[in-house]
C-alpha positions as CSV (number, residue, x, y, z in Angstrom):
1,X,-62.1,116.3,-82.9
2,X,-66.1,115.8,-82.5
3,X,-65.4,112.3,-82.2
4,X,-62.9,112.7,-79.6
5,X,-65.5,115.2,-78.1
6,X,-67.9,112.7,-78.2
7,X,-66.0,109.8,-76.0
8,X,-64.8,111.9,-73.4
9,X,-68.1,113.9,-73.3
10,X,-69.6,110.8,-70.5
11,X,-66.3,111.1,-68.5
12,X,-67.5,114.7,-67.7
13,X,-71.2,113.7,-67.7
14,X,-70.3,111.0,-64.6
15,X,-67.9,114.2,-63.2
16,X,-71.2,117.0,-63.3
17,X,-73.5,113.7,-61.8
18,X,-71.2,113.3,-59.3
19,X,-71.3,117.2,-58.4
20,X,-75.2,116.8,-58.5
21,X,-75.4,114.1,-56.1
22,X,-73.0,115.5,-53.7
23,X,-75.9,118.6,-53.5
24,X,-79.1,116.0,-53.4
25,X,-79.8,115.5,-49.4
26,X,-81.1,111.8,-50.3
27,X,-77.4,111.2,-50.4
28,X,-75.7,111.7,-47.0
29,X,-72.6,113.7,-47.1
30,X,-70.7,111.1,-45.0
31,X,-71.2,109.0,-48.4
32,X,-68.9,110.6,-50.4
33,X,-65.5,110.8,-48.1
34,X,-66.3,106.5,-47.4
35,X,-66.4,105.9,-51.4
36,X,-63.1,108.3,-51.8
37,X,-61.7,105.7,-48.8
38,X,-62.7,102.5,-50.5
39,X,-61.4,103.4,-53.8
40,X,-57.9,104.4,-52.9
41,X,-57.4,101.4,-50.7
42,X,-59.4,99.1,-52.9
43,X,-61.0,99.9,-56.4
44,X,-58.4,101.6,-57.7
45,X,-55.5,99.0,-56.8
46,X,-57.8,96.6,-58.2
47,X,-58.1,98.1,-60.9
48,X,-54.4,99.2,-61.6
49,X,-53.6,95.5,-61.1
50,X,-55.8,93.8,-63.6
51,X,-55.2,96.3,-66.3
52,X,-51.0,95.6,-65.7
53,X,-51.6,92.3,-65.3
54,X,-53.9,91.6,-69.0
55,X,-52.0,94.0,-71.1
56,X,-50.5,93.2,-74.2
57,X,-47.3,95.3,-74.5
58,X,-45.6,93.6,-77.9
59,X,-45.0,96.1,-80.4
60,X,-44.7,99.0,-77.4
61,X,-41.7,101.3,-77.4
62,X,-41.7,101.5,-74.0
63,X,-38.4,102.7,-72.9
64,X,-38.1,105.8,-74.6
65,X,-42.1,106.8,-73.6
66,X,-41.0,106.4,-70.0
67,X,-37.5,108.1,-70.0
68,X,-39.6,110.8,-71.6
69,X,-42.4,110.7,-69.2
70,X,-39.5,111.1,-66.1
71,X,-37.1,113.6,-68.1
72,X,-40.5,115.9,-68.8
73,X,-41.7,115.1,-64.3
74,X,-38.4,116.7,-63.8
75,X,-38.5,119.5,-65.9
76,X,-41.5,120.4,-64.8
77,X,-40.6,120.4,-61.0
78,X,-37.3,122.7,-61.9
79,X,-39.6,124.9,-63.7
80,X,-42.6,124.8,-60.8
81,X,-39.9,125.5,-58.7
82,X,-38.0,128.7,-60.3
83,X,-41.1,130.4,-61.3
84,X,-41.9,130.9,-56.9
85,X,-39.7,133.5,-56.8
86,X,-40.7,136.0,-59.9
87,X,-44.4,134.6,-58.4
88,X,-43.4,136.1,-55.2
89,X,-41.9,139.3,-56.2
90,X,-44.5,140.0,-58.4
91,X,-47.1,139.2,-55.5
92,X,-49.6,137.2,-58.2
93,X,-49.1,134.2,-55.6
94,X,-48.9,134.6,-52.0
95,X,-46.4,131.4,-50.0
96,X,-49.9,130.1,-48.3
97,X,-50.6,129.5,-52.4
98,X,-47.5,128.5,-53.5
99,X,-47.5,124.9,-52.7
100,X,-51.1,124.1,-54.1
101,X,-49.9,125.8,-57.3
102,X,-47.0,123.7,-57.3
103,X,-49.2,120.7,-57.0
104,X,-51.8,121.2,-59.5
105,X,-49.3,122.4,-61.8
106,X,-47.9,118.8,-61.3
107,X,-49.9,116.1,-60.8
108,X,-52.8,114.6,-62.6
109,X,-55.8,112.7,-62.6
110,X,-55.3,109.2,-64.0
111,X,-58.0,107.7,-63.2
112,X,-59.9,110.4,-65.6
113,X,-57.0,109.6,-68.0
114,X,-57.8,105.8,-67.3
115,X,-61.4,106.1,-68.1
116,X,-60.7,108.2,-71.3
117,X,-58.4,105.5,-72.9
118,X,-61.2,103.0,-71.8
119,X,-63.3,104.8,-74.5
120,X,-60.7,105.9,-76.6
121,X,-57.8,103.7,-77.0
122,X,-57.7,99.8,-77.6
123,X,-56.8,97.7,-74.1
124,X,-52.6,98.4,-74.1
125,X,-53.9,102.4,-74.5
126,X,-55.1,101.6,-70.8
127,X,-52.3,99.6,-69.4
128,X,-50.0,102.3,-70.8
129,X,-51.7,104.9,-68.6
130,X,-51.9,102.0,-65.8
131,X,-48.0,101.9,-65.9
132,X,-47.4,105.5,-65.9
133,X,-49.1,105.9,-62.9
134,X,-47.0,103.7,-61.0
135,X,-44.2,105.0,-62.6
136,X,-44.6,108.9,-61.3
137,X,-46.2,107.9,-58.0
138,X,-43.6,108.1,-56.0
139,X,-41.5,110.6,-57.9
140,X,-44.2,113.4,-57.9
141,X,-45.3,112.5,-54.5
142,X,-42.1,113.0,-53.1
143,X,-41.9,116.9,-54.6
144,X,-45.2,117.4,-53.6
145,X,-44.6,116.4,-50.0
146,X,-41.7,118.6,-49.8
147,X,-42.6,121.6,-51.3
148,X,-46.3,121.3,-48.9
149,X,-43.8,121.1,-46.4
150,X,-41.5,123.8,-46.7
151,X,-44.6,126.0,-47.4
152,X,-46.6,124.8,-44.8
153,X,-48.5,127.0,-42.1
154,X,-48.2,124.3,-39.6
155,X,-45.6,121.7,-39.2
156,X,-45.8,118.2,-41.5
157,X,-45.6,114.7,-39.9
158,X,-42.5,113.6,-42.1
159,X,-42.4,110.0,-41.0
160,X,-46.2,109.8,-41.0
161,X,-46.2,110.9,-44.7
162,X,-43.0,108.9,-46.2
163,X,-44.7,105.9,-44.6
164,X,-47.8,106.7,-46.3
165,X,-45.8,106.4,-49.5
166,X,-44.0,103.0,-48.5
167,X,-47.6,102.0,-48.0
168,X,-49.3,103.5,-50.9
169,X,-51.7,100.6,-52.5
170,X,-51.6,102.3,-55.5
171,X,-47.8,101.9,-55.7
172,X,-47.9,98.2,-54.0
173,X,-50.8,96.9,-56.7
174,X,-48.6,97.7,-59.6
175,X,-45.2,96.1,-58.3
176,X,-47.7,93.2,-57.8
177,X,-48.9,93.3,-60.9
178,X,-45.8,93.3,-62.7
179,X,-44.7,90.6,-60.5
180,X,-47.5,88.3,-61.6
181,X,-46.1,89.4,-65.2
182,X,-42.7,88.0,-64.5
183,X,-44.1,84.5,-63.2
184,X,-44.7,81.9,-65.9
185,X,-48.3,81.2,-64.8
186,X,-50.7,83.6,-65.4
187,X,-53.4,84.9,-62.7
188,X,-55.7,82.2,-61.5
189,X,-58.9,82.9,-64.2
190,X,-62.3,83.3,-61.8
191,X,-59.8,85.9,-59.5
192,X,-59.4,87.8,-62.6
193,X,-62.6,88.1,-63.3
194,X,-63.3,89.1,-59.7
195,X,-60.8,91.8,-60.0
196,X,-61.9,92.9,-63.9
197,X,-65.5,93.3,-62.3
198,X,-64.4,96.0,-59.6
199,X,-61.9,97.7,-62.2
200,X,-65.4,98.3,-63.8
201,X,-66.9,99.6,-60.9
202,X,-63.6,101.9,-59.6
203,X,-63.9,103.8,-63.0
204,X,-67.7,104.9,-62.5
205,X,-67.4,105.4,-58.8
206,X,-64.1,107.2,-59.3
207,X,-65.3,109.9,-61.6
208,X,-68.6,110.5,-58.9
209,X,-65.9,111.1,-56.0
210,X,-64.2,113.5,-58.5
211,X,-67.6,115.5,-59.3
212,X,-68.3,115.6,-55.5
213,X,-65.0,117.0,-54.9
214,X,-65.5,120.2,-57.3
215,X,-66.2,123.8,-56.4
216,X,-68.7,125.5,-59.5
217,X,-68.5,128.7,-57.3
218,X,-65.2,128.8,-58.1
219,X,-65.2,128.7,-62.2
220,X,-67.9,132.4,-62.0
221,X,-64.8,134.4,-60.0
222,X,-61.5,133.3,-60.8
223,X,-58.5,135.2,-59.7
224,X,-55.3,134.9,-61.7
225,X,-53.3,132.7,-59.6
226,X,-55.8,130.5,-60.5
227,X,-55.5,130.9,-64.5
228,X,-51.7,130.4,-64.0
229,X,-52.1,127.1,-62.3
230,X,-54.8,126.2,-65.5
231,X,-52.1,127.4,-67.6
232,X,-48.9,125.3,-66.0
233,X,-50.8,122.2,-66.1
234,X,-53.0,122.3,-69.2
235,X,-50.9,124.1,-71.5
236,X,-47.0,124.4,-70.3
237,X,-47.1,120.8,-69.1
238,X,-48.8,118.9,-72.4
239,X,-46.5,121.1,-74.9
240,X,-43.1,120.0,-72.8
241,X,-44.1,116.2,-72.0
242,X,-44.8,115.9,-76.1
243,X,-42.1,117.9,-77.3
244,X,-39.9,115.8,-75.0
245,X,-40.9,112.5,-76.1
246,X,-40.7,112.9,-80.1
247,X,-37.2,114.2,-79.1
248,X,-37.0,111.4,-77.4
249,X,-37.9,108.9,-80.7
250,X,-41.2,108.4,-79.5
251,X,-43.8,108.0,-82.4
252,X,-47.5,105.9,-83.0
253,X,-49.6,105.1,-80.4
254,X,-47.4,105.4,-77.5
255,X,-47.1,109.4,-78.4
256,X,-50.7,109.5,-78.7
257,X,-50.8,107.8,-74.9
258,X,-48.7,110.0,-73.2
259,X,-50.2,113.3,-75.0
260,X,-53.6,112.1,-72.9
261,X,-51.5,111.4,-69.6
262,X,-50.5,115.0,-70.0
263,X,-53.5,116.6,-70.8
264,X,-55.7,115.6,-68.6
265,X,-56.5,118.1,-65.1
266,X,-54.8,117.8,-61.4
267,X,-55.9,115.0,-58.9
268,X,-58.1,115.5,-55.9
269,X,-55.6,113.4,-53.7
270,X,-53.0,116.8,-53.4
271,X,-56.2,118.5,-51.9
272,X,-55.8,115.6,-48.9
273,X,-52.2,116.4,-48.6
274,X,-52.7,120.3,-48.7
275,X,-55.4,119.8,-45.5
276,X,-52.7,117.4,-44.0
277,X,-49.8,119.3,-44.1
278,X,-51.2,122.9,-43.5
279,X,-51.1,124.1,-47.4
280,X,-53.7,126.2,-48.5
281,X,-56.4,123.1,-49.6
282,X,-58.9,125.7,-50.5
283,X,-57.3,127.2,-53.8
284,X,-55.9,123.4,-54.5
285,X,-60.1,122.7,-55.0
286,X,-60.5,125.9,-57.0
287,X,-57.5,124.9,-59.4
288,X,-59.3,121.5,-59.5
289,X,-62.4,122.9,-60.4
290,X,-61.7,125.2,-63.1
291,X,-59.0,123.1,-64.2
292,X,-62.0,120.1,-64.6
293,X,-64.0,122.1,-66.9
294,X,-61.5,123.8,-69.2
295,X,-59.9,120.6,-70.1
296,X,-63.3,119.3,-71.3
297,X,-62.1,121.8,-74.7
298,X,-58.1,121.5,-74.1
299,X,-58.2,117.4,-74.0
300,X,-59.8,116.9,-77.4
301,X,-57.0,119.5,-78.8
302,X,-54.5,118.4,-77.2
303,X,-55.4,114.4,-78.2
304,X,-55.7,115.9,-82.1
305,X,-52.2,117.3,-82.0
306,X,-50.8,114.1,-81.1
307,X,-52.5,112.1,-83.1
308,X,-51.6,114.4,-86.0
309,X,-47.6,113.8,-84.7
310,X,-48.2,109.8,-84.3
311,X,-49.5,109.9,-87.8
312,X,-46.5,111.6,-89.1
């Protein structure tokens, strides 16, 4: 586990810079929402792309991982979705809440997951994550959209958003990329290089947007709607997604892959969609925030657990 430690211990170096920078007033503040434009429409794809693209998936079970990584999205969007009313009764989470909890209990951040099998995991490690981020796009997108809906405080623009996710470059780069798979020449060498330099960039610049996105103030006076968000994403979530998959035959690396997809923290991008459609987008940065900084301890565990099964 200090190994693991160890490897992921830059990721969160690059997160606390990026938090630091955000404060410095050398940096203008108009800075940071410009670079968290530029990657989504361009570093990011990029970098999705190239990593499909170069894989090497021989020797991959990847059937099962991915039935499991859908079976486990779905379970956890049944479960996200009958806890609201025991939530409500209980008055823990108020509706304005609901719909951030709901996100942050279910989405996560790849590219932190991306960066971490960079350092972590040989190249496939990478294009595995790569792939299961174009596999759950759209599928927790589309929850997410209607449960910020239904709970909004103002009304959603529904054919602005569901063309947002026709559009999404995230989703377009990988059906591009494993289009270029399918052909039988490979990608024109100098262009991969090209896109293989900004892949390298998207991962630095990716984890700064993240650490200017965080809330410290947050982590000193948490309330427990909070803690129940930390626990449905960073303890619920891991534990089903695993015990899924080695139901589900899945063994060796590839269970060692998906045990880091599913322990890593929420995404920033449900923050964008809370402020869009009226949910509450302060508490979704909270969540973030303290989700950020306790899976710094629960990543390494989690990773040692699954390493542990892939062994056996």
């Amino acid at each position: 586990m200090p190994a693991v430690f160890e490897s992921i211990l830059p990721i969160f170096l690059l997160i606390a810079a990026g938090n630091l920078l955000r404060r410095f007033p050398g940096v203008d503040n108009a800075a940071w929402p410009g670079l968290e434009q530029l990657g989504f429409w361009f570093l990011y794809p990029a970098l999705l792309f190239v990593t499909i693209v170069n894989a090497d998936f021989s020797g991959l079970g990847l059937d099962a991982l991915f039935a499991a990584l859908l079976a486990a999205i779905a379970l956890m969007i049944v479960l996200l979705l009958a806890l609201w009313p025991p939530l409500r009764a209980s008055g823990l989470v108020a509706r304005s809440q609901y719909s951030s909890l709901f996100q942050t209990g279910l989405r996560w951040n790849g590219f932190m997951a991306l960066a971490i099998a960079e350092e972590l995991f040989p190249p496939a490690g990478a294009a595995v994550v790569a792939l299961v981020m174009a596999v759950i796009i759209v599928p927790v997108n589309a929850a997410s959209v209607l449960v910020v809906t239904r709970f909004a405080q103002t009304g959603g623009g529904w054919r602005r958003v569901f063309r947002g996710l026709a559009l999404n470059p995230l989703i377009l780069a990988s059906l591009a990329a494993l289009a270029v798979r399918w052909q039988p020449f490979g990608l024109y060498g100098p262009l991969n290089e090209t896109l293989d330099l900004v892949g390298r960039a998207a991962l630095g610049m990716g984890l700064l947007a993240i650490g200017a996105g965080l809330r410290p103030g947050d982590v000193l006076r948490p309330r427990l709607s909070m803690w129940i968000a930390v626990a449905l994403k960073l303890a619920v979530f891991p534990l089903l997604l695993i015990s899924i998959a080695v139901g589900f035959g899945v063994r060796g690396p590839e269970l060692h892959y998906l045990g880091l997809c599913a322990a890593v923290p929420t995404a920033m991008n449900g923050y964008l969609l809370a402020r869009q459609l009226g949910g509450d987008a302060g508490f979704y940065a909270a969540v973030v925030t303290l989700q950020t900084a306790i899976a710094f301890f629960t990543i390494p565990l989690v990773l040692s657990v699954t390493a542990q099964l892939a062994s056996g």
